[in-house]
C-alpha positions in Angstrom: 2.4 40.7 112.0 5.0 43.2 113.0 3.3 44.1 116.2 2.5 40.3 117.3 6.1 39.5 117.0 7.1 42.6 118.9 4.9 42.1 121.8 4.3 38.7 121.9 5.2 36.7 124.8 8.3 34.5 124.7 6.6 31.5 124.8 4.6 32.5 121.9 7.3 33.5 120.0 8.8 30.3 120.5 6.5 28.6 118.9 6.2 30.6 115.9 9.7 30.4 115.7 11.5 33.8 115.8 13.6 33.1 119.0 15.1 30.6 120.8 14.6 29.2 124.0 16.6 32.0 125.7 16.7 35.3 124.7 20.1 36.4 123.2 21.9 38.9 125.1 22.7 41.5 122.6 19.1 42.1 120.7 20.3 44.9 118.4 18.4 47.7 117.3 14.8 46.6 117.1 14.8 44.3 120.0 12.0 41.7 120.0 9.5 42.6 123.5 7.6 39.9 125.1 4.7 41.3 127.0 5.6 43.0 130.7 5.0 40.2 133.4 4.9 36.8 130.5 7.7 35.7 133.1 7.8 36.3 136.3 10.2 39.1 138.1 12.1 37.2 140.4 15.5 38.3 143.0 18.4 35.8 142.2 21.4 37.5 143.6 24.6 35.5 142.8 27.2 35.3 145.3 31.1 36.2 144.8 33.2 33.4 146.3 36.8 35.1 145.0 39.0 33.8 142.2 40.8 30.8 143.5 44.5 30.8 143.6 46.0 30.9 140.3 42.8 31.4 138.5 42.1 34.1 136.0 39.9 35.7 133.2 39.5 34.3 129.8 40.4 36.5 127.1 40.1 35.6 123.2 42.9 34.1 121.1 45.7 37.0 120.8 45.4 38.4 124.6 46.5 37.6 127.7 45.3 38.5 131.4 47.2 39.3 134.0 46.5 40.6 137.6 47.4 44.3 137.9 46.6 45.1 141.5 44.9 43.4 144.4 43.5 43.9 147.8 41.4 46.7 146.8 39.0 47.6 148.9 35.5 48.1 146.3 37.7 49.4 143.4 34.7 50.6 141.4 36.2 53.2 138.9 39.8 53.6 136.6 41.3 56.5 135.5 44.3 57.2 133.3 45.8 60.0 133.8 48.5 61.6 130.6 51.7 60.2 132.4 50.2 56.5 132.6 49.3 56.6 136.4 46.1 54.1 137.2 43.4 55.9 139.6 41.2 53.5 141.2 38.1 54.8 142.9 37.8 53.2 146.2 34.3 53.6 146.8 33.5 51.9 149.8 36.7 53.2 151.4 36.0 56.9 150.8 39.4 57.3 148.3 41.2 57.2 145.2 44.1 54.7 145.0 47.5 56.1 142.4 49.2 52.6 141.0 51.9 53.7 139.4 53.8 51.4 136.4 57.1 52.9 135.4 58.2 50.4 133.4 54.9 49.3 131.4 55.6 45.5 132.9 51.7 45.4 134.3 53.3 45.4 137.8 52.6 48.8 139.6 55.7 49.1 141.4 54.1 52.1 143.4 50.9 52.3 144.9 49.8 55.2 147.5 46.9 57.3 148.2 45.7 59.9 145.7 43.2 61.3 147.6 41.2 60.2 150.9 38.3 61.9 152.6 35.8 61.7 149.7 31.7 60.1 149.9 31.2 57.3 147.4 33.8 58.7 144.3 32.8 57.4 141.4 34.0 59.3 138.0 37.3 61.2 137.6 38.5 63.5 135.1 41.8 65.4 134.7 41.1 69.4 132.9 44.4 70.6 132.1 46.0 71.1 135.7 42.2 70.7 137.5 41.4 67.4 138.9 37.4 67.0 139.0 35.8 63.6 141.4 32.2 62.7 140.9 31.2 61.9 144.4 27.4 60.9 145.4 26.5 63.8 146.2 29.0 66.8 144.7 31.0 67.2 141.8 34.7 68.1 143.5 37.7 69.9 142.0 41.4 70.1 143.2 44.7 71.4 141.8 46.6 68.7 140.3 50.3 68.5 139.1 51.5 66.1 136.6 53.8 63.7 139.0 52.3 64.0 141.7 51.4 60.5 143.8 49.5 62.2 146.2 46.5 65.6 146.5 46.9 67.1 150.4 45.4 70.3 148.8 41.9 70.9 150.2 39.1 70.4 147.0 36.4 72.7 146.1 32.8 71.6 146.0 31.4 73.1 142.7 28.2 71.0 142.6 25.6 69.3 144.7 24.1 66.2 143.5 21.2 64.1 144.8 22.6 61.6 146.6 22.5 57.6 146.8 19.3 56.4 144.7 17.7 52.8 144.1 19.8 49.7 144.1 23.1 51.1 144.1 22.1 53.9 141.8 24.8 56.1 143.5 27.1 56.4 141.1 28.2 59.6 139.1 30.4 59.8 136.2 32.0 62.9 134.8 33.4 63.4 131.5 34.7 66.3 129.9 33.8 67.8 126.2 36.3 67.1 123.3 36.7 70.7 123.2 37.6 71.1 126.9 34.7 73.6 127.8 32.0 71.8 130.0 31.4 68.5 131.9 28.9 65.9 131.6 27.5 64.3 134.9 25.6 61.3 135.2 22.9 61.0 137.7 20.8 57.5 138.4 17.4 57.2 139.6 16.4 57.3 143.0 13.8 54.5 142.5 13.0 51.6 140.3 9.7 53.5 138.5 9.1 56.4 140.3 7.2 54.2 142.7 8.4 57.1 145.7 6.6 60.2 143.5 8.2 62.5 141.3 9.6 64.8 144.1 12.1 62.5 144.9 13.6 62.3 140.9 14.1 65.9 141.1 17.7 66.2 138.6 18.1 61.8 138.6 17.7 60.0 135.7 19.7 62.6 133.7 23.2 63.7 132.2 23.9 67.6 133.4 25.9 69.6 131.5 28.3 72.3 133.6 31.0 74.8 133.0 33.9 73.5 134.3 33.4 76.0 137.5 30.1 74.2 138.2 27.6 77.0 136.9 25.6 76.5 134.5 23.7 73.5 134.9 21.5 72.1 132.4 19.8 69.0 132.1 21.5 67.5 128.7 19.3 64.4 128.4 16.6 62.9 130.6 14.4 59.8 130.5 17.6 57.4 131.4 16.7 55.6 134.7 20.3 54.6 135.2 23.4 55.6 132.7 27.0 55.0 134.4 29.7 54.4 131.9 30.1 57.3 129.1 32.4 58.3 126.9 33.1 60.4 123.6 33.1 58.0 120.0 36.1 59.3 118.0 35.3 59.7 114.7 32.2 61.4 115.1 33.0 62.8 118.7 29.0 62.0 119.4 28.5 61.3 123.3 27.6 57.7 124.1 26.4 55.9 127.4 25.0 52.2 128.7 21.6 52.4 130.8 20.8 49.7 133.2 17.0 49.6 132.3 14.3 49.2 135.0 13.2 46.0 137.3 10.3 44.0 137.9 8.7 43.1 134.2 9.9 39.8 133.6 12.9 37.5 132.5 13.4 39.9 129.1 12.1 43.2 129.8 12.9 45.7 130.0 16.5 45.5 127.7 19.5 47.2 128.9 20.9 49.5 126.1 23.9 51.5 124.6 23.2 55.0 123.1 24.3 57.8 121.4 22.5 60.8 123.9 21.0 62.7 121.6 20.9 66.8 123.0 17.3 67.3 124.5 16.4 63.9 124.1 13.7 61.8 126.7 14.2 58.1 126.8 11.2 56.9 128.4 11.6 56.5 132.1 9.6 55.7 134.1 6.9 56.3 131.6 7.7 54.5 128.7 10.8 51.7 127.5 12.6 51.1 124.3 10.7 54.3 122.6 6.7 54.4 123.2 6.2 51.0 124.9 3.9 52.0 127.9 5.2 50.8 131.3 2.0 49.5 133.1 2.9 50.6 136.7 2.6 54.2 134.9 0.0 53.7 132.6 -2.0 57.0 131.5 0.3 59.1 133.2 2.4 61.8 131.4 1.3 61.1 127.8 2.8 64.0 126.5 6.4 62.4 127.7 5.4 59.3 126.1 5.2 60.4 122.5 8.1 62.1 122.9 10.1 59.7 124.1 12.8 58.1 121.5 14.3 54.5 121.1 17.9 53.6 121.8 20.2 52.8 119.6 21.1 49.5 120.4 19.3 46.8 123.0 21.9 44.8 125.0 19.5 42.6 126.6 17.6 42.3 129.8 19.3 42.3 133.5 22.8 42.4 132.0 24.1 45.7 134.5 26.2 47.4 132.0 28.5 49.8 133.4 31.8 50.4 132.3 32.4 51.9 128.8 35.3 52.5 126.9 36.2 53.5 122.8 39.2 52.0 121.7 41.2 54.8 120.4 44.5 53.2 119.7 46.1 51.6 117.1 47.8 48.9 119.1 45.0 46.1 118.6 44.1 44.3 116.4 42.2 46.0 113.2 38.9 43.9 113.9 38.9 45.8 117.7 39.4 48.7 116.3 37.1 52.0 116.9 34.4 50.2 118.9 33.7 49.9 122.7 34.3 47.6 125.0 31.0 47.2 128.0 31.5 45.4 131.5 28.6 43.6 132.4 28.4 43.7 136.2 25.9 41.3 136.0 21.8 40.0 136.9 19.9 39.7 140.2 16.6 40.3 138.4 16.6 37.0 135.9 15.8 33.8 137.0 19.5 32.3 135.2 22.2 34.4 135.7 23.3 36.8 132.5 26.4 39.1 132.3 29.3 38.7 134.7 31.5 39.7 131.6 33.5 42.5 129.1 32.3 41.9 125.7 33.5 44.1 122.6 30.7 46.4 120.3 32.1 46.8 117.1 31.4 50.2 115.2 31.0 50.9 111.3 30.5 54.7 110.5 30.0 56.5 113.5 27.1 53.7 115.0 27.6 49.9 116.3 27.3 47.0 113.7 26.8 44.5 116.0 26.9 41.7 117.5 28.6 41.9 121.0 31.7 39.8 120.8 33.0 38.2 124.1 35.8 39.9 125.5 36.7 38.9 128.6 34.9 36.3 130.1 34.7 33.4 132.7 33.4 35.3 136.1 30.8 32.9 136.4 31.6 29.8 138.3 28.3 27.6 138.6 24.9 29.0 137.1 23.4 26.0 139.3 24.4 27.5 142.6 24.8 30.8 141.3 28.6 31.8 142.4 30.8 34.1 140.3 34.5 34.9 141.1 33.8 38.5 140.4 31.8 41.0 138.6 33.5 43.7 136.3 32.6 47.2 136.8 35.4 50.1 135.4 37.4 49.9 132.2 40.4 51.7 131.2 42.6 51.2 128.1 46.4 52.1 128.6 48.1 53.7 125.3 49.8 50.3 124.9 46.4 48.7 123.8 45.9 46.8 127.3 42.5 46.9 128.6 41.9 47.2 132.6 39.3 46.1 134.1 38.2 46.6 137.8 36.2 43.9 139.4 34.6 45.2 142.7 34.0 41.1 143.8 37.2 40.1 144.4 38.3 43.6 144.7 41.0 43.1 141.6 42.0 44.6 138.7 42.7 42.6 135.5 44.7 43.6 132.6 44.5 42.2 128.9 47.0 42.9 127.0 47.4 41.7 123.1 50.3 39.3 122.8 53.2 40.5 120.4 53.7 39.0 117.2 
């Protein structure tokens, strides 16, 4: 019975009555799989008409939203840096953007460029007075002082990456290890299932590992067709990332998912999904990368985009937000209804998520008839005052919610 319910097809499972109608967006840790292609793959692109005037975010009960910046131009990414200062990746626009807040109000009162010149940033990380960007297609470092609104210091290439990839799969994050010693890069895909041959994946669909000169390079964890956000849990200082899974099976396959990257680990793609299910379009190939391809640790659902990640590390929410992560959703073309187009809240119990998603920050979409959102969120970035910032790369904005003082 196990393996009907697992790979029946939704319909089917409908009538035995295990799901509903509509597959619910965060499937947990044994996700139930319809069969590839029981729905068919369709292109449903929404379109982003803008926030209209006065017009914001939903946030739960306890927060409020507020704009922080506008007139972005493709603010993709947000960084923090120790003296409070917002960086926003400009990606479009070749630069990183300083907003500077002096009094905490959530009105930047400065706002100048950081640093220009660059192809595609992405991720950004400050190592002690070193300043590393993820573009496309290098890893970048430049000599930072604290203060300082703007870098006229040439940067250092220390890496080349494989650039640009399949459906936006140009993105590359950086983060640094809790103990300060090497980076972790993610790299996307540069197709949807290897459809272009394996020459063309050469170092994609990883995490590298680097010394913090660049050397070093080692493939940390492969099999991920497209991680984006990632960042360090705190209690057990584990590295975690979300995966935008692969297109072209259906309504419900192949689930999106948030993991703990495991050292060494292969996570099926193209190969294999969600542990050992066999992707047809690569059937018999690589068997030996099938069996040793693990599961995720928890299934967000199908089409969803997730990209931004953040652990909550302060003490300045509420307890029930406390030491989980917070996901953007950018949101579905692949689905036939639109899913995503949201922030919604993991919460963690000993070091892994105990689930559900909760709603965060919601009410991007506007009709799911004529498919038009307001936005989509992208990057998230939690200031030391518990407020949560999220970039939305739609309406080129940045939104910050904030808990309201008791």
């Amino acid at each position: 019975m196990t393996s009907l319910i697992r790979f029946a097809c939704p319909l089917t499972l409908l009538l035995l009555g295990f799901v509903s109608p509509v597959f619910a967006e965060s499937q947990g840790t044994a996700p139930l799989l319809p069969a590839p292609f029981a729905t068919p793959s369709v292109s449903r692109s929404a379109k982003v008409i803008g926030w209209p005037k006065g017009q914001k975010p939903t946030a739960p009960s306890g927060f409020e939203v507020s704009l922080f910046a506008e007139n972005l131009d493709y603010p993709r990414w947000l960084y923090i840096l120790p003296n409070g200062d917002v960086l926003v990746a400009e990606s479009t626009a070749g630069r990183i953007t300083l907003l500077r807040d002096r009094n905490r109000d959530g009105k930047p009162e400065l706002r100048t460029e950081f640093l220009e010149n660059l192809n595609q940033p992405f991720g950004m990380v400050l190592v002690g007075d070193i300043f590393y960007v993820a573009n496309t297609d290098s890893l970048m470092r430049f000599p930072y002082q604290q203060g300082q609104t703007k870098i006229t210091t040439a940067g250092k290439k220390i890496l080349s990456l494989p650039a640009g990839g399949y459906n936006n799969h140009w993105t590359r994050n950086i983060v640094v290890a809790p103990d300060g010693k090497k980076l972790y890069v993610t790299v996307g895909s540069g197709s949807n299932v290897q459809e272009n041959g394996g020459r063309n994946e050469i170092r994609r669909a990883n995490i590298l590992e680097v010394s913090l000169d660049g050397s070093g390079e080692r493939i940390y964890a492969n099999g991920l067709r497209n991680p984006v956000g990632i960042d360090w849990e705190p209690s057990t200082r584990k590295l975690w990332t979300v995966v935008n899974e692969r297109d072209g099976l259906g309504d419900d396959l192949v689930p999106d998912y948030f993991t703990s990257v495991r050292e060494g680990a292969f996570y099926g793609w193209p190969y294999a999904y969600f542990g050992q299910n066999i992707d047809p379009r690569r059937k018999d190939e690589r068997q030996d990368l099938v069996k040793k391809s693990i599961a995720p640790d928890y299934a967000l659902g199908s089409h969803l985009a997730p990209l931004g990640l953040v652990f909550n590390r302060t003490d300045a929410l509420p307890v029930s937000y406390r030491g989980g992560a917070f996901m953007s959703y950018h949101g579905s073309w692949n689905r036939s209804t639109l899913v995503g187009y949201k922030v919604v809240y993991m919460p963690f119990k000993d070091g892994k998520p105990s689930g559900p998603t909760q709603d965060f920050l919601t009410g991007f979409i506007a009709s799911l008839n004529t498919r038009e959102v307001y936005g989509r969120p992208v990057g998230l970035a939690m200031q030391s005052d518990g407020s949560l910032l999220v970039a939305d790369d739609g309406s080129n904005k940045i939104w910050r919610v904030s808990p309201i003082s008791r």
